[in-house]
C-alpha positions, 0 to 999 in steps of 0.5 A: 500500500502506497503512502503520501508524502504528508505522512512523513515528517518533512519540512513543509517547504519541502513537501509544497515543492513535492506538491507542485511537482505533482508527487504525491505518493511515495515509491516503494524504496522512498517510503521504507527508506525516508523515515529512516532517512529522517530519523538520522540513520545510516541507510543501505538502500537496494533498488534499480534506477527508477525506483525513486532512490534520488529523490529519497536522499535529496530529501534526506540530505536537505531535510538536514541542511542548516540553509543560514550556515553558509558551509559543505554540509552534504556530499553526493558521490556519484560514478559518472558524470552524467549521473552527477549532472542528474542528482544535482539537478534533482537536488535543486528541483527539490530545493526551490522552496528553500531560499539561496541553496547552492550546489555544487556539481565537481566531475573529471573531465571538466576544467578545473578553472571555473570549479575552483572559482565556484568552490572559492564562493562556498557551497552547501551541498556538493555533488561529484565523481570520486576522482575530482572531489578527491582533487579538490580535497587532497589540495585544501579547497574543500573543507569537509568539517561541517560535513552531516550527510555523506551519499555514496549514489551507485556505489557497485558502480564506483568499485566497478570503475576502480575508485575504491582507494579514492573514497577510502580517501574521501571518507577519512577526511569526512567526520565520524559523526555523519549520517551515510546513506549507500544506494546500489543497484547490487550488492556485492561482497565489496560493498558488504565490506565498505559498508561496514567500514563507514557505516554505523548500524545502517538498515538495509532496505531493498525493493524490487524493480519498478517496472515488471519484467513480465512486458519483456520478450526474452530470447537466447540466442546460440552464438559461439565467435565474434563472428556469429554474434555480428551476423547474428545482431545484424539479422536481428536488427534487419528483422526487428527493425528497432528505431532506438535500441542500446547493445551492451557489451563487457569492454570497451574493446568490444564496444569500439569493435561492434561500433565500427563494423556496424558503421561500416555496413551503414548502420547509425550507430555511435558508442559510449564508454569511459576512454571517450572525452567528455564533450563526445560522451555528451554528445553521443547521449544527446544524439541517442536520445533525440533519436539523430542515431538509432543504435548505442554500443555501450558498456554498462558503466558508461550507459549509467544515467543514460535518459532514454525513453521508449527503448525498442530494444536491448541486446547483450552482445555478451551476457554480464558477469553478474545476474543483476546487472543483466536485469538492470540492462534488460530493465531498459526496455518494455517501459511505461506499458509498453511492450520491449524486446531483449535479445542475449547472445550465449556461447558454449563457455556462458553455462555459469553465467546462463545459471545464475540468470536462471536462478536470478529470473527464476525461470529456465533458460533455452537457446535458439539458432540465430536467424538468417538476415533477410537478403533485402535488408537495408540498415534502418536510418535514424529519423532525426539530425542533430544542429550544434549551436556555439552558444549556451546556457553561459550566453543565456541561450535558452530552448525557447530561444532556439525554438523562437528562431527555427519557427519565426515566419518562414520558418519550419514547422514546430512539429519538426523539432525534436528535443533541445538540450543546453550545456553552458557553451553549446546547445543541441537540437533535434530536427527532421531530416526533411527540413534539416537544411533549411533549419540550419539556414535558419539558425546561421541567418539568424540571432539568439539573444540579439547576436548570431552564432555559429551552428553546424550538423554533427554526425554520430 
């Protein structure tokens, strides 16, 4: 049974934005896991993405914050940049109601001039990747005195990266008299025994996906080489015909691999994984989800945090070490009662792995013989492209802006406009095929914020 927000002991500033946001209701992980929250416990918390886990230690973190004293208070480390960005801005959705809030988001792959400007100005609530706030810390622009909640977000993920020595590091610095709230999609053995380093009687609390695997079709196919598997994705692909669909692979020497030969055949097709710069990580999950590339190989750290909806299909090039993390992958499809697709290559050496997905689905697994690709196949194009503006949110570019300029008179229909997305100096935004010309014409000709900026196409 579902509870209301109003039944917990939240600041009421707190619960009128949760009101205005239109949440009502808390989800499962909220409701077993924010009385805890409150009542000043360590928390490990259990659940999926979109179990509503961000949103529960938001409101713990600012259920604790003295707003007047002007210090680091809170500290949110997060695997991934991409994630980061997405708790912050939680965070600070979550926070309007309370007045002159800063937070602060610190990622590797950013420069390090404007972070230290930012850090210099104070903050109350810091959000980063481990590596940078460790940086930042080991060279004395972070004071973590005043420290009272301590968040370690996706923590199987961070070991899965190799920053364990790296929040060892933090934490010594970080005051034993804290709260610490651990949220993990998994729980290996290595978070067992981190936990029980930090943290102090924590309760545990676990809840199932939210969406239901039940709505995903699952099929297993026999695939013993690489070569079985490439022509048995592209038969798949061919047959399918998926407008949006992610293939995980375990490195990122496959991912680059499965990359190339499909763009080789024709497929739009871009990757993701850690060795890329961030500006082209950025991109690639711009253009994944504004639908200017149909396919994204990734590996699972990278394709954390990854925004999409209405997923057609997943693949699994390769089956995960680990049962769960085969679930979380597969998880990505079929949602919002729609129906989704999941497709898993196995070789004669997978019997362990196929077992433990077995034991973890509680079903039995059969293989088939991948199909044979259609000989009219022709790789699907993606249905939009993507315009770069060389302007941001740092020359106050806004998205109306942008949509303002490609519909002015004489300009192209609104409904041909896919998603907009804004990074402090540059904006991205989706268009037709059909009109894409003509909307670039339309953006180099003419102004945003009373001045021209450069715009171009980019290509996956």
């Amino acid at each position: 049974m579902t509870a209301s927000f109003t039944s917990i002991s939240l600041n009421p500033a707190l619960l009128n934005t949760l009101n205005d946001l239109g949440y009502k209701e808390m989800t499962a992980i909220q409701q077993q896991s924010l009385p805890l929250i409150l009542s000043g416990k360590d928390v490990i918390g259990q659940g999926k993405t979109g179990s509503g886990k961000t949103a529960a230690f938001s409101l713990g973190v600012l259920s604790n914050l003295n707003a007047k004293r002007f210090r680091v208070q809170s500290l949110i480390l997060c695997p991934t940049r991409e994630l980061a960005d997405q708790v912050a801005n939680e965070v600070r959705t979550l926070a309007r109601g309370i007045h002159n809030i800063k937070v602060l988001t610190l990622c590797g792959g950013m420069p390090m001039g404007p972070q230290i400007g930012s850090l210099e100005h104070g903050a109350h609530i810091l959000v980063g990747t481990p590596g940078r706030i460790l940086d930042h810390l080991s060279k004395g622009r972070i004071d973590l005195s005043e420290l009272n909640t301590l968040v370690l977000d996706e923590a199987d993920r961070m070991l899965d990266m190799g920053f364990q020595d790296a929040l060892e590091s933090i934490i010594s610095e970080a005051p034993k008299q804290r709260q610490t709230l651990l949220f993990s999609a998994t729980f290996p053995k290595t978070i067992q025994s981190i936990a029980s380093d930090i943290m102090c009687d924590p309760e545990m609390v676990k809840v199932e996906s939210t969406h239901s695997l039940g709505s995903i079709a699952q099929t297993f196919y026999s695939a013993n080489n690489l070569d079985d598997r490439l022509d048995g994705l592209e038969a798949l692909l061919a047959i399918h015909q998926p407008e949006s669909s992610v293939i995980f692979c375990n490195t990122k020497k496959d991912v680059q691999m499965v990359e190339d030969e499909l763009a080789y055949k024709g497929y739009s097709v871009i990757a993701l994984h850690g060795d890329m710069e961030q500006r082209d990580r950025d991109q690639a999950l711009v253009m994944f989800a504004n639908k200017s590339v149909s396919l994204l190989v990734a590996t699972d750290v990278a394709a954390r945090g990854l925004d999409v909806e209405n997923l057609d299909a997943v693949f699994n090039f390769e089956l995960s070490r680990d049962p769960e993390v085969h679930v979380h992958r597969i998880g990505r499809t079929g949602r919002a009662g729609s129906k989704g697709k999941a497709f898993s290559f196995v070789g004669e050496k997978d019997g362990y792995r196929v077992a433990l997905i077995e034991d973890e689905l509680d079903a039995t697994i059969t293989t088939e013989s991948c199909p044979a690709k259609p000989s009219s196949a022709v790789p699907m194009k993606a249905p939009m492209k993507t315009i770069q503006i060389a302007g941001g949110k740092k020359q106050k570019v806004r998205a109306g802006d942008i949509l303002g300029s490609l519909t002015k008179e004489g300009g192209i229909d609104g409904k041909a406009i896919g998603k907009i997305n804004l990074f402090p100096m540059s904006a991205y935004v989706a268009v037709s095929h059909s009109v894409a010309n003509k909307a670039l014409k339309q953006l180099q000709n003419g102004k945003l914020k009373g001045r021209q900026f450069r715009a171009r196409f980019i290509k996956a």
